[in-house]
C-alpha positions as CSV (number, residue, x, y, z in Angstrom):
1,X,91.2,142.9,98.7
2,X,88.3,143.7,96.0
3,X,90.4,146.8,95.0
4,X,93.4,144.6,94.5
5,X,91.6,142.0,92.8
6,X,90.0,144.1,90.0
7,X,93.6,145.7,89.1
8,X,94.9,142.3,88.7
9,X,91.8,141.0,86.5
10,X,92.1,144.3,84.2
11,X,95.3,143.8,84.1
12,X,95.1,140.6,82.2
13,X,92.1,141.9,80.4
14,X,94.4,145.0,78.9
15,X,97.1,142.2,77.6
16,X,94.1,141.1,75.2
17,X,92.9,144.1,74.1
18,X,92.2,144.7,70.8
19,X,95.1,146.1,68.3
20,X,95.4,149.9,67.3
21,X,94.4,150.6,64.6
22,X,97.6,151.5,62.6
23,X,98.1,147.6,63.7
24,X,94.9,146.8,61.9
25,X,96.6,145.0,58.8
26,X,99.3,143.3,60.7
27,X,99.1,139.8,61.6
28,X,96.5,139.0,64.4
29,X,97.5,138.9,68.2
30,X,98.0,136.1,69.4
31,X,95.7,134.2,72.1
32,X,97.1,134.9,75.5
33,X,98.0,131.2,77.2
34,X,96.1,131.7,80.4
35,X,93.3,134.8,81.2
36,X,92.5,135.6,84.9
37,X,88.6,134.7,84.8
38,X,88.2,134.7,88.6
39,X,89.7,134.7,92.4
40,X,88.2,132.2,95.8
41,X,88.5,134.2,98.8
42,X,90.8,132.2,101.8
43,X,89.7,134.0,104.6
44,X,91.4,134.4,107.5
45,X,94.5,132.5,106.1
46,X,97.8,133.7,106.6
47,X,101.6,133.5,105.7
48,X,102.7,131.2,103.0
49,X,100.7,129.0,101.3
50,X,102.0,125.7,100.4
51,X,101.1,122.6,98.1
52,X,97.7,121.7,96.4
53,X,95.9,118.4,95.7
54,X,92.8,117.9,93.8
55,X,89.8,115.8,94.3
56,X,88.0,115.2,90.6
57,X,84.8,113.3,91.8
58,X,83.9,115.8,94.5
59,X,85.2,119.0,92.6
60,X,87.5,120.0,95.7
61,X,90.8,121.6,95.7
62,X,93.0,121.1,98.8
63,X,95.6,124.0,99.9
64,X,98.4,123.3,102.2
65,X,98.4,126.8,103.8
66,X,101.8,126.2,105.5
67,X,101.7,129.8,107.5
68,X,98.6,129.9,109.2
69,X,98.6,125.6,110.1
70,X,95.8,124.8,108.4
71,X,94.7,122.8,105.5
72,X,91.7,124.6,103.8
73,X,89.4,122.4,101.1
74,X,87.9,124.3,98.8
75,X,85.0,123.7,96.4
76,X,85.7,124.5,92.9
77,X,81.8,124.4,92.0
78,X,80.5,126.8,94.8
79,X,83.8,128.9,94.6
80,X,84.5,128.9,98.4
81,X,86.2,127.4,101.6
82,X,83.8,124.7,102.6
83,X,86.5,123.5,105.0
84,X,89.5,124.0,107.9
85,X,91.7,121.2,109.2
86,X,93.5,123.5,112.0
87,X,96.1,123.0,114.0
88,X,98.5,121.0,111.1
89,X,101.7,122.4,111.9
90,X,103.4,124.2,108.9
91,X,101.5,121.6,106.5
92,X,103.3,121.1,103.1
93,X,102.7,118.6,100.7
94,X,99.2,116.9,100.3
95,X,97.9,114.1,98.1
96,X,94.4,112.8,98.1
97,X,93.1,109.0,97.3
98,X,89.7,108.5,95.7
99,X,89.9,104.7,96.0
100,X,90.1,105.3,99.7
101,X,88.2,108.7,100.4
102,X,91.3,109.7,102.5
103,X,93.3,112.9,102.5
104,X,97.0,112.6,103.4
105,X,99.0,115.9,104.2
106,X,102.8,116.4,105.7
107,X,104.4,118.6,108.1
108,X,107.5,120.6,108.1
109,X,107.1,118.6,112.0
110,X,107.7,115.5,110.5
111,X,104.3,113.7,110.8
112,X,101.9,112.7,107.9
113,X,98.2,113.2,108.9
114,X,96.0,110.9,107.6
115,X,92.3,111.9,107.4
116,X,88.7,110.7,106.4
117,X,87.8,112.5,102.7
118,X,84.2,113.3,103.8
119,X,84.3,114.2,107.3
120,X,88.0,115.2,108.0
121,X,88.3,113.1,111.3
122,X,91.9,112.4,111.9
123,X,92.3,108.8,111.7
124,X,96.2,108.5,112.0
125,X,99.5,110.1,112.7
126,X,102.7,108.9,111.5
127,X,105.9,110.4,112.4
128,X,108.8,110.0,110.4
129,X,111.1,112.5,112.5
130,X,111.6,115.4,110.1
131,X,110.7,117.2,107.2
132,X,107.5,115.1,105.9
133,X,107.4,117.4,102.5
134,X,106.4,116.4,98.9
135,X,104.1,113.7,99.0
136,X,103.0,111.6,95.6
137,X,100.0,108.8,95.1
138,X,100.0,105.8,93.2
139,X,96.6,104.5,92.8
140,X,97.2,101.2,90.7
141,X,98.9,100.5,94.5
142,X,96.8,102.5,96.3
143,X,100.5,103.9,98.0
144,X,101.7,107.3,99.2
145,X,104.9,108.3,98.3
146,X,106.7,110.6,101.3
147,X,109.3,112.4,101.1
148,X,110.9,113.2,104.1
149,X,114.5,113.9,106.5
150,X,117.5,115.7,106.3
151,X,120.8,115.2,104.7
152,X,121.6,111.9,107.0
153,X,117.6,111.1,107.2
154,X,116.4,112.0,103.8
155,X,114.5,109.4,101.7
156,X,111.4,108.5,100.0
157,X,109.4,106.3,102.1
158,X,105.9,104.7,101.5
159,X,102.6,104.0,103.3
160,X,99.4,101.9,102.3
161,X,96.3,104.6,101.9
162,X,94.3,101.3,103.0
163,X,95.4,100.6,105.8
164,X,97.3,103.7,107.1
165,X,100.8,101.3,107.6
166,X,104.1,102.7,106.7
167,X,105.9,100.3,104.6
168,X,109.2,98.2,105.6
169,X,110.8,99.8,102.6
170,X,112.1,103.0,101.7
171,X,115.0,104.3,99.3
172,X,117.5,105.9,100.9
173,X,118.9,109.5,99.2
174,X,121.7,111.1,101.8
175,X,119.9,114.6,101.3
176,X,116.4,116.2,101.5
177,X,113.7,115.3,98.6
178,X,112.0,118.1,97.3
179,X,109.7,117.6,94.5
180,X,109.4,114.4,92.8
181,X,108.0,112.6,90.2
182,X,106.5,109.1,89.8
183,X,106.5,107.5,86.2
184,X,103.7,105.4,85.2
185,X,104.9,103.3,82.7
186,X,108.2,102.5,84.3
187,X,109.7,102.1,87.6
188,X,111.5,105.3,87.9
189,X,111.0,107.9,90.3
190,X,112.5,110.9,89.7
191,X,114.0,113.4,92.8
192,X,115.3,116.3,93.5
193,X,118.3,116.7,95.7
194,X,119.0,120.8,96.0
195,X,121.4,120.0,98.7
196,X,123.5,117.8,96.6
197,X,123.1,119.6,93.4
198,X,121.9,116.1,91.7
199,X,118.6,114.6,90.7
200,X,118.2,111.1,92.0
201,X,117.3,108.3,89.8
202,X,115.2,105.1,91.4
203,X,114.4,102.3,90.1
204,X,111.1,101.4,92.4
205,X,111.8,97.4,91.5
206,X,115.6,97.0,91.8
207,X,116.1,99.8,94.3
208,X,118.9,101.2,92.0
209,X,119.8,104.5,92.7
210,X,121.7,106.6,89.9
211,X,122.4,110.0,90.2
212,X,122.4,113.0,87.2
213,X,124.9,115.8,88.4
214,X,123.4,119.7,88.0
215,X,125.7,122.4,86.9
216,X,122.3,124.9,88.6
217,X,121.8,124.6,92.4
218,X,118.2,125.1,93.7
219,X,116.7,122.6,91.6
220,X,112.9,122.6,93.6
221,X,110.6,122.1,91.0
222,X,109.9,119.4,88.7
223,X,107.6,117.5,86.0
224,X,107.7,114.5,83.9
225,X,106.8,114.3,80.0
226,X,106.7,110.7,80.0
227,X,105.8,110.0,76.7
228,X,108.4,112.1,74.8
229,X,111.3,111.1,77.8
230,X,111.9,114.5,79.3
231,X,112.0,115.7,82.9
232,X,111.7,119.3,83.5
233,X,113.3,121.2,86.5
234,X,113.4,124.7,88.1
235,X,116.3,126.1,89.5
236,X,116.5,128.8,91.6
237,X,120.8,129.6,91.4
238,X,120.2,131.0,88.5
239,X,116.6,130.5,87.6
240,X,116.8,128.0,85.1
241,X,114.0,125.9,83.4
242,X,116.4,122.9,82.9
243,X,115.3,120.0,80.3
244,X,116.7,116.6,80.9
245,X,116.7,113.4,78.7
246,X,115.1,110.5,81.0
247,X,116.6,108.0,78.6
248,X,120.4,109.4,79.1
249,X,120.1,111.8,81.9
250,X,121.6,114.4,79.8
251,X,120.4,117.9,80.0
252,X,119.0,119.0,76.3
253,X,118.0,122.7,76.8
254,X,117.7,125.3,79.6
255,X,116.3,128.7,79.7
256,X,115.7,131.3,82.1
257,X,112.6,131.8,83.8
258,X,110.7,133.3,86.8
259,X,112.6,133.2,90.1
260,X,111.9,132.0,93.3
261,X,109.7,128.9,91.9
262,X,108.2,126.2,94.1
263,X,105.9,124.4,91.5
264,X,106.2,123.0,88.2
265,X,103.4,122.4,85.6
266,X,103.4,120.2,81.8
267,X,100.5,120.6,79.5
268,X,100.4,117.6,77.7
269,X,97.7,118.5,75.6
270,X,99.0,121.9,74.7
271,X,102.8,121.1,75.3
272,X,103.3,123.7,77.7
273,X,104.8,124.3,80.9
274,X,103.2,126.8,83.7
275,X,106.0,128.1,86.3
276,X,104.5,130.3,89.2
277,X,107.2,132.4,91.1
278,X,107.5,134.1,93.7
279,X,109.2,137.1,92.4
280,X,105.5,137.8,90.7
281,X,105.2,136.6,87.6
282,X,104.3,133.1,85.9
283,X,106.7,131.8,83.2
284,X,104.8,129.9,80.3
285,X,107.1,128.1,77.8
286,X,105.9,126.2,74.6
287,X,107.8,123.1,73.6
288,X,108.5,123.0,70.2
289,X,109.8,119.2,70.3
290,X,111.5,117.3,73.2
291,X,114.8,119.5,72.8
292,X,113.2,122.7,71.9
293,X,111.3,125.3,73.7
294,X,110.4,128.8,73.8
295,X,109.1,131.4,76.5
296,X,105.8,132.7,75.3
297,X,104.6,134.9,78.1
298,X,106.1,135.7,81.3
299,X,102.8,136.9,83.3
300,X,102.4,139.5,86.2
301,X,100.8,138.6,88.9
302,X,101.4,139.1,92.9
303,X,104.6,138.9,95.1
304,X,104.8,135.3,96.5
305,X,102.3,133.7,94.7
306,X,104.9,130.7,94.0
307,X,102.8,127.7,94.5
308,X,100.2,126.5,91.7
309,X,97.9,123.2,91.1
310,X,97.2,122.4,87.4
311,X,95.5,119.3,87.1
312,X,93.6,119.2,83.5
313,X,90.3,119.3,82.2
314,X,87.5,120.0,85.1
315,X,84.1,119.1,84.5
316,X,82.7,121.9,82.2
317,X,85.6,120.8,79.8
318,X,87.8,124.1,81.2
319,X,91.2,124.0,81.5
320,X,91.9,125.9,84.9
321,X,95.1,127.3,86.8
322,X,94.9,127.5,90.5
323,X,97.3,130.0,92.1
324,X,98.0,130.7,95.5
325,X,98.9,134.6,96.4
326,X,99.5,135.2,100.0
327,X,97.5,137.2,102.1
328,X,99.6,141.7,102.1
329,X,98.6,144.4,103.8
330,X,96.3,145.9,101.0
331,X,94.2,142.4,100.3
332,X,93.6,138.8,101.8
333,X,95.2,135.4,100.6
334,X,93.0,134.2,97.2
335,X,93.3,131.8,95.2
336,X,93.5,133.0,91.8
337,X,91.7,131.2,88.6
338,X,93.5,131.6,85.3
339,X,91.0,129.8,82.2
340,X,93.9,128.4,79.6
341,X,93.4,129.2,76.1
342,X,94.4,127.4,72.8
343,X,97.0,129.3,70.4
């Protein structure tokens, strides 16, 4: 694991390297977008590793490790597992709410598990039959989105993080919901539909549906750029990043980009999107302006690792990158700390 680790971390370390000097009086290199600055050990997980959720007051990161049943929370400060939830079967997607100290997480087995944020007692199960996978929060309702079911089954349903109830309502979708997004400033959520080649369109106050037809299938992935009206979504037949207006639903630009990606991140700050994949690489484009964007690294990094959490500024004022790379033969499941850098 250590050996593995280092050859990684030099790795990284030779893309910044210092010109030669018959480069000396070219223009400078530029800044690489993300540096590997460290690696958490997750021992004793194994098989593939699923979703993340962070918790900003408590410094935690939670890791949906999907093969080994077990949700692991790790602390960012002390670098370390600090805590196992076993026996979650195949957990997937998990969301945490800080206005009710409660994490929620769902299972390929079609339950969400709802626990206490401090202690991790298991204070309810709910079932919703199949597939409980993506899962968003809300906090000015204090409501988890859940996506869930099959292609008769599949929908979006919600629950109340205060008092653990599913809600009457749910929207409806005729497929599977992978990733999804939840706008803040408008009612729209945003879904994708791989089965149906589409991206579902709901209007959380009507409950409109519309639907934006793909020409790529695979479409897993997916982030929102709210403020300049673009949605941004990963295909994996081809491997597409695929831009989309929100306002028109018409798709302005796509590019390929890493295959086999299960995660999607937009840097608002830097205008930047991070793409892990599991073919080994991480995919960083830089948007230009809403209909223009460019690849400006395409980063090596471990077979698998296609799962990612990105979630801003942490409290020393770093911008970090979380990846998850599977436990091999030659080295142990780690999570993987890339520090993001300015141009």
């Amino acid at each position: 694991m250590k050996k593995f680790y280092l050859s990684a971390l030099s790795l990284a370390l030779i893309t910044l390297s210092p010109p030669s000097s018959q480069a000396q009086n070219s223009a400078p290199a530029p800044t690489a977008p993300l540096i590997l600055t460290g690696a958490i050990p997750l021992l004793n997980v194994k098989g593939r590793i699923d979703h993340f959720a962070f918790d900003s007051a408590h410094n935690r990161l939670f890791v949906s490790a999907l093969g080994n049943n077990t949700e692991e929370i790790v602390s960012l400060s002390a670098q370390t597992v600090t805590h196992t939830i076993s026996g979650v079967p195949a957990p997937q997607g998990v969301v945490y709410s800080p206005e009710t100290n409660k994490l929620f997480v769902g299972s390929d087995q079609g339950k969400l598990y709802i626990y206490d944020g401090s202690t991790f007692a298991l204070l309810a199960t709910l079932d919703f039959g199949d597939d409980v996978d993506n899962l968003r929060y809300d906090p000015a309702d204090k409501r988890v989105y859940i996506g869930y079911g099959d292609e008769k089954t599949g929908a979006i349903a919600m629950v109340d993080a205060t008092s653990n109830q599913r809600l009457p309502e749910e929207f409806k979708l005729g497929a599977h919901p992978e990733s999804f997004q939840l706008a803040s400033s408008s009612p729209e959520i945003y879904v994708n539909l791989p089965d149906l080649k589409q991206i579902a369109v709901i209007n959380r106050h009507t409950q409109a549906v519309s639907r934006w037809p793909l020409q790529f299938a695979s479409n897993f992935p997916m982030a929102l750029d709210e403020a300049s009206h673009r949605l941004f979504v990963v295909t994996r037949t081809p491997a597409r990043l695929a831009v989309f207006d929100t306002v028109t639903g018409r798709m302005v630009a796509a590019l390929p980009a890493v295959q086999d990606a299960d995660d999607l991140y937009f840097d608002s700050t830097r205008k930047r999107l991070y793409i892990p994949g599991g073919e080994g690489f991480i995919s960083v484009f830089q948007q230009d302006d809403p209909d223009h964007y460019k690849l400006i690294t395409r980063l090596p990094t471990s077979l698998g690792a296609r799962t990612a959490g990105y979630f801003g500024k942490g409290r020393k004022g770093f911008d970090r990158l979380y990846l998850a790379v599977p436990a091999r033969a030659d080295h142990g499941a780690e999570l993987w700390i890339y520090t993001l850098q300015d141009e």
